[in-house]
C-alpha positions, 0 to 999 in steps of 0.5 A: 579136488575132494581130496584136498585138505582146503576142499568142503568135504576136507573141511567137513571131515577136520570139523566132525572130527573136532566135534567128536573129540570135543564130546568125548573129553567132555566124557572123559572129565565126567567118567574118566576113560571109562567113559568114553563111548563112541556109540553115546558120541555118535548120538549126541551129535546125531550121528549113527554109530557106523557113520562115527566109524568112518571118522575114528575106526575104534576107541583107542583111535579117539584116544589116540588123538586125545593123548596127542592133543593134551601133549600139545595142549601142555606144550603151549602152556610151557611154550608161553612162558617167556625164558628169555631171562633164564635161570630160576626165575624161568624153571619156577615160571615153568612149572607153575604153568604145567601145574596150572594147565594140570589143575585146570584140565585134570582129565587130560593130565590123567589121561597121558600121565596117570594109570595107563589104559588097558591093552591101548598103545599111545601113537609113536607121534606121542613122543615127540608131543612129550618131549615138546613139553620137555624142551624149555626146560632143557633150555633152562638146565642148559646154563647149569652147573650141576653139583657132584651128586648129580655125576652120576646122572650125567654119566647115564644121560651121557650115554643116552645121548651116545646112543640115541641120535634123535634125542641129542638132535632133540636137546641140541634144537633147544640148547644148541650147546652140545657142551651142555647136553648132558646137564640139560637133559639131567635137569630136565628128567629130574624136573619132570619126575619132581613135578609129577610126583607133586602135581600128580598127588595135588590131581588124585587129592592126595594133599589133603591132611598132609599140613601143606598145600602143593604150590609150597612143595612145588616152590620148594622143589624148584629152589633145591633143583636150582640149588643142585644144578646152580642156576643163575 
């Protein structure tokens, strides 16, 4: 009975585990991964450094767990946006969300997409939990039609598909228009490198002096992409 998932000592276990991520990205918001220190966790929620161990076997074990929840915690941010309607008005709805999750948690934001970790490998499971963030928007690039200039990202993305199966499964979860693949996937890489270069400035501070704040270039940026792939 201790084994199962719904028993005390399972329940327990989930919490503790909550408790100690909820402590260490308060350390990551106020010293980045830096730091992150399992041995001040342990002490702050009363816990000896060996007992913590028993719950996450090292500190790229925590942050694992990290990566894999601000993944997530960006997926539902896209995931509410409703794009039933499609088109620009849905792209626009959809970076302005992964803009705001980004400025409201800029720690997390950095932590999966800023200056990777030394010597840390991010768990396999991170890529599904990024291509979850990607996904309404190959919706939304799926009912392109992209112009000329974007041929020859399609031929790559083409090929990608070809070669990859999980990743046209992927695409074709979200659009189910295997026609449409390659604009989808075009879109939806050519957004997120747009995207982050933009929010990824606005994150490190970069903006300031440069005559324009980010949520103009953000605006623009989605229009010329809308343009390029003639959204509806």
């Amino acid at each position: 009975m201790a084994g199962r998932a719904d028993s005390p000592r399972a329940r327990y276990r989930a919490q503790t585990r909550a408790e100690i991520k909820e402590v260490a990205v308060r350390q990551l918001a106020a010293g980045g991964i830096e730091g992150v220190a399992l041995l001040r966790i342990a002490k702050e929620i009363g816990m000896s450094g060996p007992a913590l161990y028993r719950y996450f076997a090292s500190r790229d074990d925590l942050l694992a767990e990290l990566v894999l929840d601000a993944y997530r915690g960006a997926a539902a941010a896209v995931h509410g946006v409703d794009t039933g309607a499609g088109g620009r008005a849905a792209l626009h709805a959809l970076i302005r969300a992964y803009r705001a999750w980004a400025v409201e948690r800029p720690h997390l934001y950095l932590l999966i997409q800023g200056t990777p970790v030394a010597g840390f490998t991010a768990p396999a499971e991170t890529v599904r939990e990024a291509r979850s963030v990607l996904g309404p928007f190959l919706s939304v690039f799926a009912r392109g039609r992209p112009l000329v200039s974007v041929d020859p990202l399609l031929a790559q993305m083409r090929v990608w598909l070809r070669e990859e199966p999980e990743v046209a499964s992927w695409v074709e979860q979200w659009t189910g228009q295997s026609a449409a693949a390659d604009t989808a996937l075009a879109g939806a890489v050519t957004t997120w490198s747009q995207m982050h270069g933009t929010v990824s400035l606005e994150i490190t501070g970069q903006f300031t002096g440069m005559g324009h704040d980010p949520t103009t270039l953000l605006d623009v940026q989605t229009a010329l992409l809308a343009d390029t792939y003639q959204l509806p």
